[in-house]
Jmol script that loads the backbone (N, CA, C; Angstrom):
load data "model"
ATOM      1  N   UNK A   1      16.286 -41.804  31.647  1.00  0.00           N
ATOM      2  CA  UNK A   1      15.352 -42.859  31.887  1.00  0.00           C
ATOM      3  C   UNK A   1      14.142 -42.723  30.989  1.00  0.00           C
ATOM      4  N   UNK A   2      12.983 -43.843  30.845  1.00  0.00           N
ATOM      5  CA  UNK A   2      11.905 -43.768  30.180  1.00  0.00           C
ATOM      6  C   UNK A   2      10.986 -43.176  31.224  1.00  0.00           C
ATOM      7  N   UNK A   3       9.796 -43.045  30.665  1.00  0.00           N
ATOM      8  CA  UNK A   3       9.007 -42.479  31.501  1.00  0.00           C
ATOM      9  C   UNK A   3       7.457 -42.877  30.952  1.00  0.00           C
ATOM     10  N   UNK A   4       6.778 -43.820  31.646  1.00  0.00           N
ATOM     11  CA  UNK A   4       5.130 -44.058  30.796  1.00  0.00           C
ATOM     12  C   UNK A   4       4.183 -44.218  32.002  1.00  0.00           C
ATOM     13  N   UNK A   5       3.237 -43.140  31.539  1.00  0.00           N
ATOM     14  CA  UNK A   5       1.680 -42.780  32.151  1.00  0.00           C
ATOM     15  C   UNK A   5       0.661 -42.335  31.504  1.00  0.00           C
ATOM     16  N   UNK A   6      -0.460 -43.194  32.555  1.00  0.00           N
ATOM     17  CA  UNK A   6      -1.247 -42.545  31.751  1.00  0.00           C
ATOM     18  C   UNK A   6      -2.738 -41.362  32.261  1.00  0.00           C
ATOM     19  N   UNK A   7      -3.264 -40.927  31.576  1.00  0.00           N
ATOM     20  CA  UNK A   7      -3.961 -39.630  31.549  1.00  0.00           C
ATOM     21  C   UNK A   7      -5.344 -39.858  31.948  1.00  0.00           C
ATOM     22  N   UNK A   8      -5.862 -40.145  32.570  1.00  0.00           N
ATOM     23  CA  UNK A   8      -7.734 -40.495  32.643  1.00  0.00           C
ATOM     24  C   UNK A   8      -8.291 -38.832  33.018  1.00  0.00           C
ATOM     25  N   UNK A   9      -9.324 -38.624  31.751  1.00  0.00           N
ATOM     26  CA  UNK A   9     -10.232 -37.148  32.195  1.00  0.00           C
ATOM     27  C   UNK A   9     -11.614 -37.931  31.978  1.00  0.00           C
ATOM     28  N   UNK A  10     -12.363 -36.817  32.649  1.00  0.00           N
ATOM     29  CA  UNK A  10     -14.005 -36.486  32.465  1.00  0.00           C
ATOM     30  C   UNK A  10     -13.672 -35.089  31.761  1.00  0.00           C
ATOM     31  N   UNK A  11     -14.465 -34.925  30.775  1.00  0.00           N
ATOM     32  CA  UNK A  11     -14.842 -33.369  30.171  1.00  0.00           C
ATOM     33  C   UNK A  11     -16.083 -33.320  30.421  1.00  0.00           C
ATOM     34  N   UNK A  12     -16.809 -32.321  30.415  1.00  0.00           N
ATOM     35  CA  UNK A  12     -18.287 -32.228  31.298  1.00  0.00           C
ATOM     36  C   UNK A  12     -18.384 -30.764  30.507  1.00  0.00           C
ATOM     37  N   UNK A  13     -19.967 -30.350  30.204  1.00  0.00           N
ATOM     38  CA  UNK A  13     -21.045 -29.169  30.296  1.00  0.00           C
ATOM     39  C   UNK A  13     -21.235 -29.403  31.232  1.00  0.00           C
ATOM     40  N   UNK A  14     -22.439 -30.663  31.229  1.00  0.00           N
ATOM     41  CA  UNK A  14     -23.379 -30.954  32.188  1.00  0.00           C
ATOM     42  C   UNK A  14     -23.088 -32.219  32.711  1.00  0.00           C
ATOM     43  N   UNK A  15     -24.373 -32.354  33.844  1.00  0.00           N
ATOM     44  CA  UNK A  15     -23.890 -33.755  34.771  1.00  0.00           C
ATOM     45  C   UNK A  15     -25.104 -34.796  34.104  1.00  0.00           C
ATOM     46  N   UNK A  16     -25.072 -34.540  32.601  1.00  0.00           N
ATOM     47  CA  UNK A  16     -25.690 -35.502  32.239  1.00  0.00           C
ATOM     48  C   UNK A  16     -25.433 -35.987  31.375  1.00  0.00           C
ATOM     49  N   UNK A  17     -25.227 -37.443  30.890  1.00  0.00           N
ATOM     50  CA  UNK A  17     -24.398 -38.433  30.381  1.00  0.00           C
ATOM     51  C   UNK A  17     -23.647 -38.353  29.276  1.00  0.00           C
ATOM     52  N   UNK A  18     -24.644 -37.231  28.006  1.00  0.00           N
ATOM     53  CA  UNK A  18     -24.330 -36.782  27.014  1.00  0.00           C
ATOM     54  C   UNK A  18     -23.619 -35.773  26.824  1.00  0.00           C
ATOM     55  N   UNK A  19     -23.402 -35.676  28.233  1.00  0.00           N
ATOM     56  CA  UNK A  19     -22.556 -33.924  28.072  1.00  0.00           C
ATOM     57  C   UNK A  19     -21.390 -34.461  28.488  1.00  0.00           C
ATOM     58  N   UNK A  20     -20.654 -35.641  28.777  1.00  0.00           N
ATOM     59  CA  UNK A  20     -19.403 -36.181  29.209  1.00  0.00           C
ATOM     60  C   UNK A  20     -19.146 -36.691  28.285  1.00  0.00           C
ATOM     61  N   UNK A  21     -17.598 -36.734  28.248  1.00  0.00           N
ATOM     62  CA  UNK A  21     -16.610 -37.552  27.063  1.00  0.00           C
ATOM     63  C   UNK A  21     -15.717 -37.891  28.322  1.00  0.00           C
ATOM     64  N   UNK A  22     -15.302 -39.740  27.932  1.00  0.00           N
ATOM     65  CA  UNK A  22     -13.962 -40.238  29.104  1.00  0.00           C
ATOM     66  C   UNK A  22     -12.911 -40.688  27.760  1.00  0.00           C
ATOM     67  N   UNK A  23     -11.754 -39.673  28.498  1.00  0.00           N
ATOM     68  CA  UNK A  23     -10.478 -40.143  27.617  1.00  0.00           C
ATOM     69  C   UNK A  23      -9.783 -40.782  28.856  1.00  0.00           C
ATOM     70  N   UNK A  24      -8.838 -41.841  27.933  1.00  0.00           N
ATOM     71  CA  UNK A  24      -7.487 -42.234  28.503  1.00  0.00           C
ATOM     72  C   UNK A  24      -6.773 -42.358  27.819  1.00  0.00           C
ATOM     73  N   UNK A  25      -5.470 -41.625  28.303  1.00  0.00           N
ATOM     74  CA  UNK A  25      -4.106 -41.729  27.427  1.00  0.00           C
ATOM     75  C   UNK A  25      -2.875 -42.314  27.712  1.00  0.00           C
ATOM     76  N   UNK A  26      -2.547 -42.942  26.769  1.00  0.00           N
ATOM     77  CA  UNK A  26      -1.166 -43.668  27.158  1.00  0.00           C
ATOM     78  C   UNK A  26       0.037 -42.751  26.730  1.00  0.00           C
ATOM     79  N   UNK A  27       0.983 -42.309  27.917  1.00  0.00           N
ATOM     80  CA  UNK A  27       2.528 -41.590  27.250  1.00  0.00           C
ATOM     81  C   UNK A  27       3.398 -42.468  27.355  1.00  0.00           C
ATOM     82  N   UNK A  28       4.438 -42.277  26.558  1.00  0.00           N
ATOM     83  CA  UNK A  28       5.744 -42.864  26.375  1.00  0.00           C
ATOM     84  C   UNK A  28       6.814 -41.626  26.453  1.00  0.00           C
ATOM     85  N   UNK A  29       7.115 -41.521  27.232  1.00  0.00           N
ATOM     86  CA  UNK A  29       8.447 -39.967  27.346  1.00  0.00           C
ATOM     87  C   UNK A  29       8.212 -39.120  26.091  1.00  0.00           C
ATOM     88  N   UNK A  30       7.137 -38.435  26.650  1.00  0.00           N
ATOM     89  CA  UNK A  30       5.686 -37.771  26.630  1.00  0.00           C
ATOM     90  C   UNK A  30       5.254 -37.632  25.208  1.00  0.00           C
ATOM     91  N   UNK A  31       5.110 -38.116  24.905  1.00  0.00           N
ATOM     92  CA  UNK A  31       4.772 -38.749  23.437  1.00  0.00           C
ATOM     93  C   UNK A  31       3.374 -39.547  23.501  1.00  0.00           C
ATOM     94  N   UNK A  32       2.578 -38.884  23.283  1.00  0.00           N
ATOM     95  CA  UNK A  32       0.867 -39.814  23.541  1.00  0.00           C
ATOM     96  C   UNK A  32       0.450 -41.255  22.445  1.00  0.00           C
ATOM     97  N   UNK A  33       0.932 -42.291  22.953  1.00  0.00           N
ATOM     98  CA  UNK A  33       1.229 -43.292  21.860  1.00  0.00           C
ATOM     99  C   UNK A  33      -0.285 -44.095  21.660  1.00  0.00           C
ATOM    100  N   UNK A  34      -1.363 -43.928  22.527  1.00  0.00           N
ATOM    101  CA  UNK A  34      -2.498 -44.765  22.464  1.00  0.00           C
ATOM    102  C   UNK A  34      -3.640 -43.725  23.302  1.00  0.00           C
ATOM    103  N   UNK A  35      -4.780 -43.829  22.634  1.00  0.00           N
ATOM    104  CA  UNK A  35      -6.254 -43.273  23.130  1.00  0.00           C
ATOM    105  C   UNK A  35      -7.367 -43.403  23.219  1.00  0.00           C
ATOM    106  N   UNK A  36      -8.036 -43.853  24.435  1.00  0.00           N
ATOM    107  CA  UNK A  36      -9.237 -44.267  24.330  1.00  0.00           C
ATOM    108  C   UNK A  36     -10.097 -43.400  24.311  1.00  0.00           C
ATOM    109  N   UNK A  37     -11.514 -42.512  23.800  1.00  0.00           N
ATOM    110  CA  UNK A  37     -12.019 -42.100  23.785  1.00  0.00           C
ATOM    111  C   UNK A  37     -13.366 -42.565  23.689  1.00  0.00           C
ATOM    112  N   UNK A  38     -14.545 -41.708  24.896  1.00  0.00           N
ATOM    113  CA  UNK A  38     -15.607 -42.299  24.603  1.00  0.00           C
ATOM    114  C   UNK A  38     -16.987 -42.040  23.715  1.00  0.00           C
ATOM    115  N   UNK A  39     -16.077 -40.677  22.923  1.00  0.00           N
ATOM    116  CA  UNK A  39     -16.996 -40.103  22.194  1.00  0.00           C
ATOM    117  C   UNK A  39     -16.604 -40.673  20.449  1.00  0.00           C
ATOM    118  N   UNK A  40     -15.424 -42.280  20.459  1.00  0.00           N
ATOM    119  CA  UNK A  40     -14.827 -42.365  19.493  1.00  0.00           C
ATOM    120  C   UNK A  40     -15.589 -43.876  19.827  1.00  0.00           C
ATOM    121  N   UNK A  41     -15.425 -44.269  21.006  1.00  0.00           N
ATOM    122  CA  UNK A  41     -15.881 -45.782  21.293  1.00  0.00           C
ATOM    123  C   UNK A  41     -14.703 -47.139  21.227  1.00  0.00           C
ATOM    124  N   UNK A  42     -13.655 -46.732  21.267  1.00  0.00           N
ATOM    125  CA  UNK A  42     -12.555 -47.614  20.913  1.00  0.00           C
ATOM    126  C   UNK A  42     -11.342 -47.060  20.918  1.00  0.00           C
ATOM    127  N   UNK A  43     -10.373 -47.417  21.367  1.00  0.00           N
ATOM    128  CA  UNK A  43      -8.588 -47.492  21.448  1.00  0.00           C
ATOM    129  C   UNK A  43      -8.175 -47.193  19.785  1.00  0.00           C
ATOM    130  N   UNK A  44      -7.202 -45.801  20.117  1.00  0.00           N
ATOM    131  CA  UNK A  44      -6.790 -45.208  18.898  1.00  0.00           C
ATOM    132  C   UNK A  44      -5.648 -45.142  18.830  1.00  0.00           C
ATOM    133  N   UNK A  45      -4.588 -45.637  17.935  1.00  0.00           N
ATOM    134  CA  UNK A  45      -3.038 -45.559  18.239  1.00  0.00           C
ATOM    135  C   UNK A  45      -2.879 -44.764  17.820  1.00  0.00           C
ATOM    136  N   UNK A  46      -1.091 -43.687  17.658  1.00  0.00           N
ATOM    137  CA  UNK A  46      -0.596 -42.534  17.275  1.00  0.00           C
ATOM    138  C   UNK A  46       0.349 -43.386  17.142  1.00  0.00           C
ATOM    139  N   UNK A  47       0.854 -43.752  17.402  1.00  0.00           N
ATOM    140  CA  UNK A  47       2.298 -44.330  16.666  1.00  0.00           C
ATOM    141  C   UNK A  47       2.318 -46.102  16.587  1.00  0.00           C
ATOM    142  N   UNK A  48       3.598 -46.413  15.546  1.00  0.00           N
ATOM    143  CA  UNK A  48       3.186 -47.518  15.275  1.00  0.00           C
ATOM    144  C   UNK A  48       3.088 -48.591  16.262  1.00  0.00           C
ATOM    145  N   UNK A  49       3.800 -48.339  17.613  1.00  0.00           N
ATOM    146  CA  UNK A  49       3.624 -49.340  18.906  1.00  0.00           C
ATOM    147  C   UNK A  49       2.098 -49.044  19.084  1.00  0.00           C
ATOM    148  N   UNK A  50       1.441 -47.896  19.015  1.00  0.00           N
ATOM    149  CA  UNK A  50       0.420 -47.584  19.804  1.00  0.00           C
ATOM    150  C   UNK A  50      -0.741 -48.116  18.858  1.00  0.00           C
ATOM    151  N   UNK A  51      -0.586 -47.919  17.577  1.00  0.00           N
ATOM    152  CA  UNK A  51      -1.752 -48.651  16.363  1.00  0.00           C
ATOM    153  C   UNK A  51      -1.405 -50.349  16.754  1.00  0.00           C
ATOM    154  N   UNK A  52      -0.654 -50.911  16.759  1.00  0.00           N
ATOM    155  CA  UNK A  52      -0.686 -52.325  17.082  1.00  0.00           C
ATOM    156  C   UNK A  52      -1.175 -52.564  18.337  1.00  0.00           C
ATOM    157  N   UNK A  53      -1.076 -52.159  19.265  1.00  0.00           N
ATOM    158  CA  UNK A  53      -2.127 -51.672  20.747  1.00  0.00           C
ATOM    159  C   UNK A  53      -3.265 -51.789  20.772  1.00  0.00           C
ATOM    160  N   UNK A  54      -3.465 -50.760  20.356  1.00  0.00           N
ATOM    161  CA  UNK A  54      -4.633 -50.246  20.078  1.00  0.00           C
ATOM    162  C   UNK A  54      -5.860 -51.277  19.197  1.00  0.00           C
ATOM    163  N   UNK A  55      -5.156 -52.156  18.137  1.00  0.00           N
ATOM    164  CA  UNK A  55      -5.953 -53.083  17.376  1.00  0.00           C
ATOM    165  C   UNK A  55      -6.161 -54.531  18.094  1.00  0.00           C
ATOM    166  N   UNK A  56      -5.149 -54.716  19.278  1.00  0.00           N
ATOM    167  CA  UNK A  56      -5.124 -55.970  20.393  1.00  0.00           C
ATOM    168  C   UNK A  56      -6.312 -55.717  21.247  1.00  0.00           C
ATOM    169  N   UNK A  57      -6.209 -54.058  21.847  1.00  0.00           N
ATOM    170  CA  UNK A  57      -7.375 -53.761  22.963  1.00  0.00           C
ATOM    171  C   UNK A  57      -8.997 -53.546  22.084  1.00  0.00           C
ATOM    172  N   UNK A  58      -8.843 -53.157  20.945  1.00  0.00           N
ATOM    173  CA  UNK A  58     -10.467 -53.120  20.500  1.00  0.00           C
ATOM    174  C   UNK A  58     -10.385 -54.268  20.140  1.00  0.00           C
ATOM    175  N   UNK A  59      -9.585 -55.468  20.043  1.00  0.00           N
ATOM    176  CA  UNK A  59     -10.701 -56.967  19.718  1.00  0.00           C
ATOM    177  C   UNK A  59     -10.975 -57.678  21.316  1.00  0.00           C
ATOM    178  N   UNK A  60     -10.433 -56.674  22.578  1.00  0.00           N
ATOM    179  CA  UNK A  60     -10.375 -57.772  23.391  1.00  0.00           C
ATOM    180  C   UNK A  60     -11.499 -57.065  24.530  1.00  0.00           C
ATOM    181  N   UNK A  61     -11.378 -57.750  25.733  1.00  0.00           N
ATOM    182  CA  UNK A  61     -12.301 -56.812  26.695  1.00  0.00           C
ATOM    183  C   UNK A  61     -12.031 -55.286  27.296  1.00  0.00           C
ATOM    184  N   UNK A  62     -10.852 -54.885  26.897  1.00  0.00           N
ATOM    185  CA  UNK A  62     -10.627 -53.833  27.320  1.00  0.00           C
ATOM    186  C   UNK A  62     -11.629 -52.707  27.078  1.00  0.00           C
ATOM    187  N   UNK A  63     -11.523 -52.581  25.368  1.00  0.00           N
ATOM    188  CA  UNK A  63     -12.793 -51.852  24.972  1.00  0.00           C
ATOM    189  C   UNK A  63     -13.982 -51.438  25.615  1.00  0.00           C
ATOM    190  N   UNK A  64     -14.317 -52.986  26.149  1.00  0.00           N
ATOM    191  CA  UNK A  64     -15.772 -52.883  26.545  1.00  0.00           C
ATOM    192  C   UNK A  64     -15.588 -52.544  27.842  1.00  0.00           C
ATOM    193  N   UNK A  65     -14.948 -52.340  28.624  1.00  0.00           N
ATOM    194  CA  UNK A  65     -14.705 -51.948  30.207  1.00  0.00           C
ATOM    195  C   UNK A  65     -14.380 -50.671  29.925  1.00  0.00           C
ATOM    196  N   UNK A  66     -13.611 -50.105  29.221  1.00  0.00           N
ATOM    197  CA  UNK A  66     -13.846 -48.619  29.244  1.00  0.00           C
ATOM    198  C   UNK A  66     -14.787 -47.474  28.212  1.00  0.00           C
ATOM    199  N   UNK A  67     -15.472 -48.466  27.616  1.00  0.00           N
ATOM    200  CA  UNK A  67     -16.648 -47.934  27.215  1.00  0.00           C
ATOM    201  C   UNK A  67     -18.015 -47.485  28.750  1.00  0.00           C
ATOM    202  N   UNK A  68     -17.688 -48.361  29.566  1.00  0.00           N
ATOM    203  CA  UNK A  68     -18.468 -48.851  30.730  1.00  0.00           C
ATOM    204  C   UNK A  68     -17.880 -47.458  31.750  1.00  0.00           C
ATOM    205  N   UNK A  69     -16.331 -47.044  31.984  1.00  0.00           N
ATOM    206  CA  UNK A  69     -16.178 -45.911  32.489  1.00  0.00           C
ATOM    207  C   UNK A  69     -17.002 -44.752  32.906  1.00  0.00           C
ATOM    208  N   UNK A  70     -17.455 -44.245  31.142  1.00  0.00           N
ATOM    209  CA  UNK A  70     -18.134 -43.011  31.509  1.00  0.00           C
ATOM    210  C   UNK A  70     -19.496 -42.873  32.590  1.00  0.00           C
ATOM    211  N   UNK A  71     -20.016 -44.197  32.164  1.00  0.00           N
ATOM    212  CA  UNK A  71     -20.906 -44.103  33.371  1.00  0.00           C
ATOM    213  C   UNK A  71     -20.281 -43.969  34.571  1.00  0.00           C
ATOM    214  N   UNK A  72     -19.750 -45.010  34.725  1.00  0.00           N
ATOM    215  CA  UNK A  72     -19.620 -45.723  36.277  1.00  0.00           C
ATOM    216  C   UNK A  72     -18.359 -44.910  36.660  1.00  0.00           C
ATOM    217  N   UNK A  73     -17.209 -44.483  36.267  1.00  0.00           N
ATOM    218  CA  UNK A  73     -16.310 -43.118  36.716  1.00  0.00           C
ATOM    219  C   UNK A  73     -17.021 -42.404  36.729  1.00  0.00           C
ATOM    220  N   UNK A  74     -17.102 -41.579  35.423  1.00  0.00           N
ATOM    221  CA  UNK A  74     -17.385 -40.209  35.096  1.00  0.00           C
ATOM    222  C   UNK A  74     -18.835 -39.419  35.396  1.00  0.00           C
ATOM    223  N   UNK A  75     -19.632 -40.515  35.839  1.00  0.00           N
ATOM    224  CA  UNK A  75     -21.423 -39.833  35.818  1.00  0.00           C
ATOM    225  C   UNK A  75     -20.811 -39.727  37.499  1.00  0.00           C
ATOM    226  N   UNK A  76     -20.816 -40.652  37.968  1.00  0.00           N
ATOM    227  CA  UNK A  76     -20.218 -40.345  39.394  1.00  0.00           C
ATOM    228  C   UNK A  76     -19.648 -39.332  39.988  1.00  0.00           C
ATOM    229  N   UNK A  77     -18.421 -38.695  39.140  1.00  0.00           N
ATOM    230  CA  UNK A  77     -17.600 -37.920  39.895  1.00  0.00           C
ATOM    231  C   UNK A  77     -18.117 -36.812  39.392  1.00  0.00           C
ATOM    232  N   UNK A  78     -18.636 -36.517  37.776  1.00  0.00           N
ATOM    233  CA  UNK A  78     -19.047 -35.365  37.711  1.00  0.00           C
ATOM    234  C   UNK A  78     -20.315 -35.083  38.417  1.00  0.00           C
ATOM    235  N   UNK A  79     -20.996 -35.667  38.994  1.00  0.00           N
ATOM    236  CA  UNK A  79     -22.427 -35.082  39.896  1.00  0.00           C
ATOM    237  C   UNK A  79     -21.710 -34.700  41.343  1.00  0.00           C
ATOM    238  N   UNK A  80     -21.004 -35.195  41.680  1.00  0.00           N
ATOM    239  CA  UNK A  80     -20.363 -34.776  43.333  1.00  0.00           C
ATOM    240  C   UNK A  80     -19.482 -33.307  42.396  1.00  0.00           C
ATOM    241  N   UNK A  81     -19.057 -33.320  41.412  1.00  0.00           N
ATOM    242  CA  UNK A  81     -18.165 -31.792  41.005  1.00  0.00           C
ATOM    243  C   UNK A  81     -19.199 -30.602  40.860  1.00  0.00           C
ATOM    244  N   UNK A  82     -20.251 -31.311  40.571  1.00  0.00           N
ATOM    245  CA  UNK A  82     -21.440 -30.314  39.664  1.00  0.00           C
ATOM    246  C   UNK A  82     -22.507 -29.609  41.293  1.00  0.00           C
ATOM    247  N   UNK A  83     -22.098 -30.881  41.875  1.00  0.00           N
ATOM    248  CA  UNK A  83     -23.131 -30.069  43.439  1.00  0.00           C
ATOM    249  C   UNK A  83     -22.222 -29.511  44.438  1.00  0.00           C
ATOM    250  N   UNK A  84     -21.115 -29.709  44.079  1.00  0.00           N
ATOM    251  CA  UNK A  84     -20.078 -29.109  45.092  1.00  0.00           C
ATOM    252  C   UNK A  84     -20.094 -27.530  44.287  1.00  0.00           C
ATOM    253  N   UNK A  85     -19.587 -27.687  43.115  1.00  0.00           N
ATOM    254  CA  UNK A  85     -19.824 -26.254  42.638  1.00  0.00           C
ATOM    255  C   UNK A  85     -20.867 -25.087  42.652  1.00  0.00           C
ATOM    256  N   UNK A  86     -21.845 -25.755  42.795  1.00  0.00           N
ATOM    257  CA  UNK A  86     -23.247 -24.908  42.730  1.00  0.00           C
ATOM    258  C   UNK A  86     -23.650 -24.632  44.519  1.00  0.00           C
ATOM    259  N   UNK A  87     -22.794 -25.495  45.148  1.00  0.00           N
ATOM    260  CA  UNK A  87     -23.245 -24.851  46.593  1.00  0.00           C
ATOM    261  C   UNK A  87     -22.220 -23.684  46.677  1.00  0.00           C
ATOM    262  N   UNK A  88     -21.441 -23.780  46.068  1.00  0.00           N
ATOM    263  CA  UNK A  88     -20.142 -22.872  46.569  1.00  0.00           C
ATOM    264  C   UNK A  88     -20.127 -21.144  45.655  1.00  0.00           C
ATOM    265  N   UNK A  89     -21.364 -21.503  44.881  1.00  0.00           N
ATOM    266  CA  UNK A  89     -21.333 -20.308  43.857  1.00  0.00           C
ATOM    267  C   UNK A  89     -22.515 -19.011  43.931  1.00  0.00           C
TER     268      UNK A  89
END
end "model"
wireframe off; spacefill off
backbone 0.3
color backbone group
């Protein structure tokens, strides 16, 4: 069978805005064919399905909604990770 998912991280130092990067990855039977990154600002293909992708989602709104992520995911979840850790340490 095929198999496609995809990957959403926070990378974190700190719980402050500049210290986070939000990726999302697209697999194809595990083959990483497309990547959004927010330290890149735009959808990056790896293969040629994923470069034609990738050039549909940076002209359209996608871009701009997961540019919008790192805040609104990632500032979020990393401050509840960052105070959970420091009570526990």
């Amino acid at each position: 069978g095929f198999l496609h998912y995809v990957v959403t991280d926070c990378e974190f130092n700190s719980s402050k805005l500049n210290d986070i990067e939000y990726t999302e990855s697209y697999y194809y039977n595990k083959l990483e064919i497309i990547r959004f990154s927010s330290s890149v600002g735009k959808f990056v293909g790896y293969t040629e399905v994923g470069i034609k992708n990738a050039e549909r989602l940076n002209n359209g709104p996608e871009v701009i909604a997961r540019r919008a992520q790192k805040e609104s995911y990632c500032l979020h979840n990393v401050g509840i990770d960052v105070e959970s850790d420091l009570t526990k340490s």
